[in-house]
N, C-alpha and C positions, 0 to 999 in steps of 0.2 A: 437663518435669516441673511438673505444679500440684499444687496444695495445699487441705487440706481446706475452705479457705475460700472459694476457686473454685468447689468443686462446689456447695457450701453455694448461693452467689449464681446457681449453673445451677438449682437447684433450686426455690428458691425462688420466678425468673423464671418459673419452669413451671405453680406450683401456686401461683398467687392465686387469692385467691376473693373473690367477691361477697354471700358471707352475711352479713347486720346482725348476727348475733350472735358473729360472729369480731371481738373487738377489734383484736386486733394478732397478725399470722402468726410466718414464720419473720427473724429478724434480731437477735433481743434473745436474753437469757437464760431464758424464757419464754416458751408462749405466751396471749395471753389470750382465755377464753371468755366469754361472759356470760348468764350465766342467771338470768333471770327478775333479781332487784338486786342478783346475788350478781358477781362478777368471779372465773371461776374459772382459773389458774393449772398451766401444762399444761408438764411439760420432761422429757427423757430421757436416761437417759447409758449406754453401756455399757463395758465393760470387758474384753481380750483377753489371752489368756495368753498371754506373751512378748512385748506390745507393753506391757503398761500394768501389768501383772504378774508377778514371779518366782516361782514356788512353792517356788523354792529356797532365799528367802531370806526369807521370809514365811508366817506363818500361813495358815489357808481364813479364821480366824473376822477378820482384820485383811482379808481380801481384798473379804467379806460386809460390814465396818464401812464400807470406804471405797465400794465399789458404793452404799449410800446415801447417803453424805455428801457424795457430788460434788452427786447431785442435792437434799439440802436445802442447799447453797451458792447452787445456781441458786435457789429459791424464794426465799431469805434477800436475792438480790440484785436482787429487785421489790421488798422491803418485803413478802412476804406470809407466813402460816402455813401451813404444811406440814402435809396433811391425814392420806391414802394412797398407797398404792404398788403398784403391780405389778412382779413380780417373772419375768424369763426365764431360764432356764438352759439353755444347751447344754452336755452334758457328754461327758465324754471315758470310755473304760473303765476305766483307770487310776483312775480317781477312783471312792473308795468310797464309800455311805451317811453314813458315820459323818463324814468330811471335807465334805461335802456339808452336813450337821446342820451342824457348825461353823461352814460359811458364815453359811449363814442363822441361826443363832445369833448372831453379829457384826453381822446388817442387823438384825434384830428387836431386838437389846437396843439400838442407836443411835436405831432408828425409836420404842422406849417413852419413850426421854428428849427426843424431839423430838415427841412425841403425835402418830407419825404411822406408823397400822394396815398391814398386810400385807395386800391385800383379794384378791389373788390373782395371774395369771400364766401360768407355761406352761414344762414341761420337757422338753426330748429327747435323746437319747443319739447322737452322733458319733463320728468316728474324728480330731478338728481338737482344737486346744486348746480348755482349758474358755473357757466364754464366759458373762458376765454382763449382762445388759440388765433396769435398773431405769428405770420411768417413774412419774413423779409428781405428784400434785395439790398446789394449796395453796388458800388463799382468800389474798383482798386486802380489806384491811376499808377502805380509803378509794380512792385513785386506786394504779394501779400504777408503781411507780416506772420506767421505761426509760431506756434510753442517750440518746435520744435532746434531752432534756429540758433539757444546761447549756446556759446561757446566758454572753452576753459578761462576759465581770469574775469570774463562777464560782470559788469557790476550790476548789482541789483538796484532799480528805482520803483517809486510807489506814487502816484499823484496822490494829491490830498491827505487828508488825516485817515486813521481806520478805528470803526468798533461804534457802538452805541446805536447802529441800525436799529438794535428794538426799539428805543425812544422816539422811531417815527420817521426815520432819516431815510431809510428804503422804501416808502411812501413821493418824497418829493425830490430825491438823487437828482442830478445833473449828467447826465450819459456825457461821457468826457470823448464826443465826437470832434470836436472844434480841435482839442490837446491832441490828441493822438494824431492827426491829418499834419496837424504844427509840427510837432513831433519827429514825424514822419518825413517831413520834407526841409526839417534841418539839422538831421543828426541819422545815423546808420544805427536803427532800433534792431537788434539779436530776433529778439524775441516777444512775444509779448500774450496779456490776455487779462481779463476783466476779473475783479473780484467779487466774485458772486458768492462762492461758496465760503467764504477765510481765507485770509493770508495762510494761514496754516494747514488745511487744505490745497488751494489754486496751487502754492508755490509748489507742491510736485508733481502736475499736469508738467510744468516746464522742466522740472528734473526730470522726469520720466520721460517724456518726449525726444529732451535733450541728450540722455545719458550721461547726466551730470548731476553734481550733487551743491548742495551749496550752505552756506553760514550764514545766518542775519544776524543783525548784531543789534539786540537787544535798547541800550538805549539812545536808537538812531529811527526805531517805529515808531514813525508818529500817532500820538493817540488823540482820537479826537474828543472835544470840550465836553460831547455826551455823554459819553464814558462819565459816572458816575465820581468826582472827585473826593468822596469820602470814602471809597475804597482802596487797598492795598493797593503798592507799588507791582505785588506779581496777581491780582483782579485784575486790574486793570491794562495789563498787559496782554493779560490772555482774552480780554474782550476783544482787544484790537487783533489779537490772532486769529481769533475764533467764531466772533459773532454772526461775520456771515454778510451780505448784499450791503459793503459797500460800496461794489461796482466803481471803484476807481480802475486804476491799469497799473500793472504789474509786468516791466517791462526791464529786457539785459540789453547793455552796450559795452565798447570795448572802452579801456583806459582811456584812452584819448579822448573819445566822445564824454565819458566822464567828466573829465575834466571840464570841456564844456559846459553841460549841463547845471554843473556848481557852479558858473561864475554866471549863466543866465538870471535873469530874472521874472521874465514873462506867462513862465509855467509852475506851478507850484508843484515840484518834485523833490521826494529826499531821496539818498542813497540810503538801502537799511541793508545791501550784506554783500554778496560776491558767491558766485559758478563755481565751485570746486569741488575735487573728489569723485566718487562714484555715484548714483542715481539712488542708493541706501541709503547715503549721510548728508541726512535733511539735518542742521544744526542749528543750535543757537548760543552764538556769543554771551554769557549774561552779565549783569552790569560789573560782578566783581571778577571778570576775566574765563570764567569757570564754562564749559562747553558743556553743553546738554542737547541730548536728540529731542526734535521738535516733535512734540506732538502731532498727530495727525486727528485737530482737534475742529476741523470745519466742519459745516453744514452736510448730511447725505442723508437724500430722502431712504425710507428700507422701505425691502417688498419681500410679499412673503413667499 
């Protein structure tokens, strides 16, 4: 049994290309085109009913909200703005007009407060669960930020709390487009990229990219209030590791910028570890000094 990150790395190996104006293919959260001085910003997500979705326990117009907002999380995690959007729907019979409107009610009022258009798409009618495939533009108004980018000494920061997404929180997330652009244009961000799958997971997209390895330091992860507070000190830890689509940002800066960052107030960021070592030694600090290899406890879809 592999896993979608396998295919990912088969795929990829198949379809390089040689075009000057392909910045950067498939490996990041993006990908980037370049036209003419513009750096344009290319990423898609879709969404499956009964893998990624319940209809039973969820709205069309919260299904339509978040179909967007995965993918202004990915544009947010270059540092760019979110332009347009194409829209696919496969539907099902069962599913009427009026359910349908509410989807896309849900993607259009998220895509107006993120100034980013509906410019079109493509629907067809199946007998398979509904399915939704949203792809997106963005610009990057300087360099685009990649995974690939910390460097040795790098300190680690995290917006927001992490964990508790099953409680509903990856339903009505905040795509930290506004943070990251802020971010971006007052501080020299390394590296960066969204958390989707786990802190525990994501963070070795950036080791691995990077060829670096790094420490988080245990109780410097913020855990957030959903996280169940009548469980254990190391439960609740590993939810914040492991749960999966907080979609905050997961980004390295140097000392300097550090230091910055801690006397700001404007953005809700912690420091939880630092860049070091080889791209093997994912670490964790834990509270009583003692070093342990992180799990590699995130989110991955398998295939068989």
């Amino acid at each position: 049994m592999s896993n979608e990150f396998d295919l990912i790395l088969q795929i990829a190996s198949s379809s390089k290309t040689d075009a000057s104006d392909v910045q950067l293919g498939i490996g990041d959260d993006c990908a980037v085109w370049n036209v003419g001085e513009s750096r344009v910003l290319l990423a898609a997500d879709m969404l499956l009913e009964g893998v990624h979705f319940d209809l039973t326990q969820l709205t069309f117009y919260q299904v339509g909200r978040k179909a967007l907002a995965v993918n202004l999380s990915d544009i947010a995690a270059m540092g760019g703005e979110p332009k347009t959007a194409l829209v696919s729907l496969a539907v099902p019979p069962s599913c009427s007009i009026i359910e349908m409107t509410s989807l896309m009610d849900g993607l259009i009022a998220l895509g107006r407060e993120y100034g980013t258009t509906i410019v079109g798409g493509d629907t067809t009618s199946h007998d398979g669960p509904l399915l939704i495939n949203v792809a997106i533009t963005g610009l990057s108004h300087s360099s685009p930020i990649l995974r690939s980018g910390a460097k040795e000494g790098d300190f680690l920061f995290v917006t927001g709390a992490l964990g508790g997404s099953i409680s509903g929180h990856h339903w009505s997330f905040t795509p930290r487009v506004r943070e990251a652009i802020q971010l971006d244009s007052s501080f020299k961000i390394n590296s960066m990229i969204d958390l989707s799958d786990g802190l525990a997971s994501d963070i070795r997209h950036i080791a691995e990219a990077s060829s670096l390895g790094c420490i988080l330091e245990e109780r410097d992860i913020p855990i957030s209030d959903r996280v169940n507070h009548n469980l254990s000190d190391d439960e609740r830890i590993y939810h914040a590791l492991s749960d999966g689509e907080d979609y905050e940002l997961l980004f390295t800066v140097s000392q300097d910028d550090a230091e910055k960052l801690r006397k700001q107030n404007e953005i809700d960021v912690h420091q939880i570890g630092q860049m070091q070592g080889g791209p093997d030694q994912i670490m964790m600090k834990k509270i009583d000094g003692s070093l342990v290899e992180l799990p590699d406890s995130g989110w991955k879809h398998s295939l068989k």
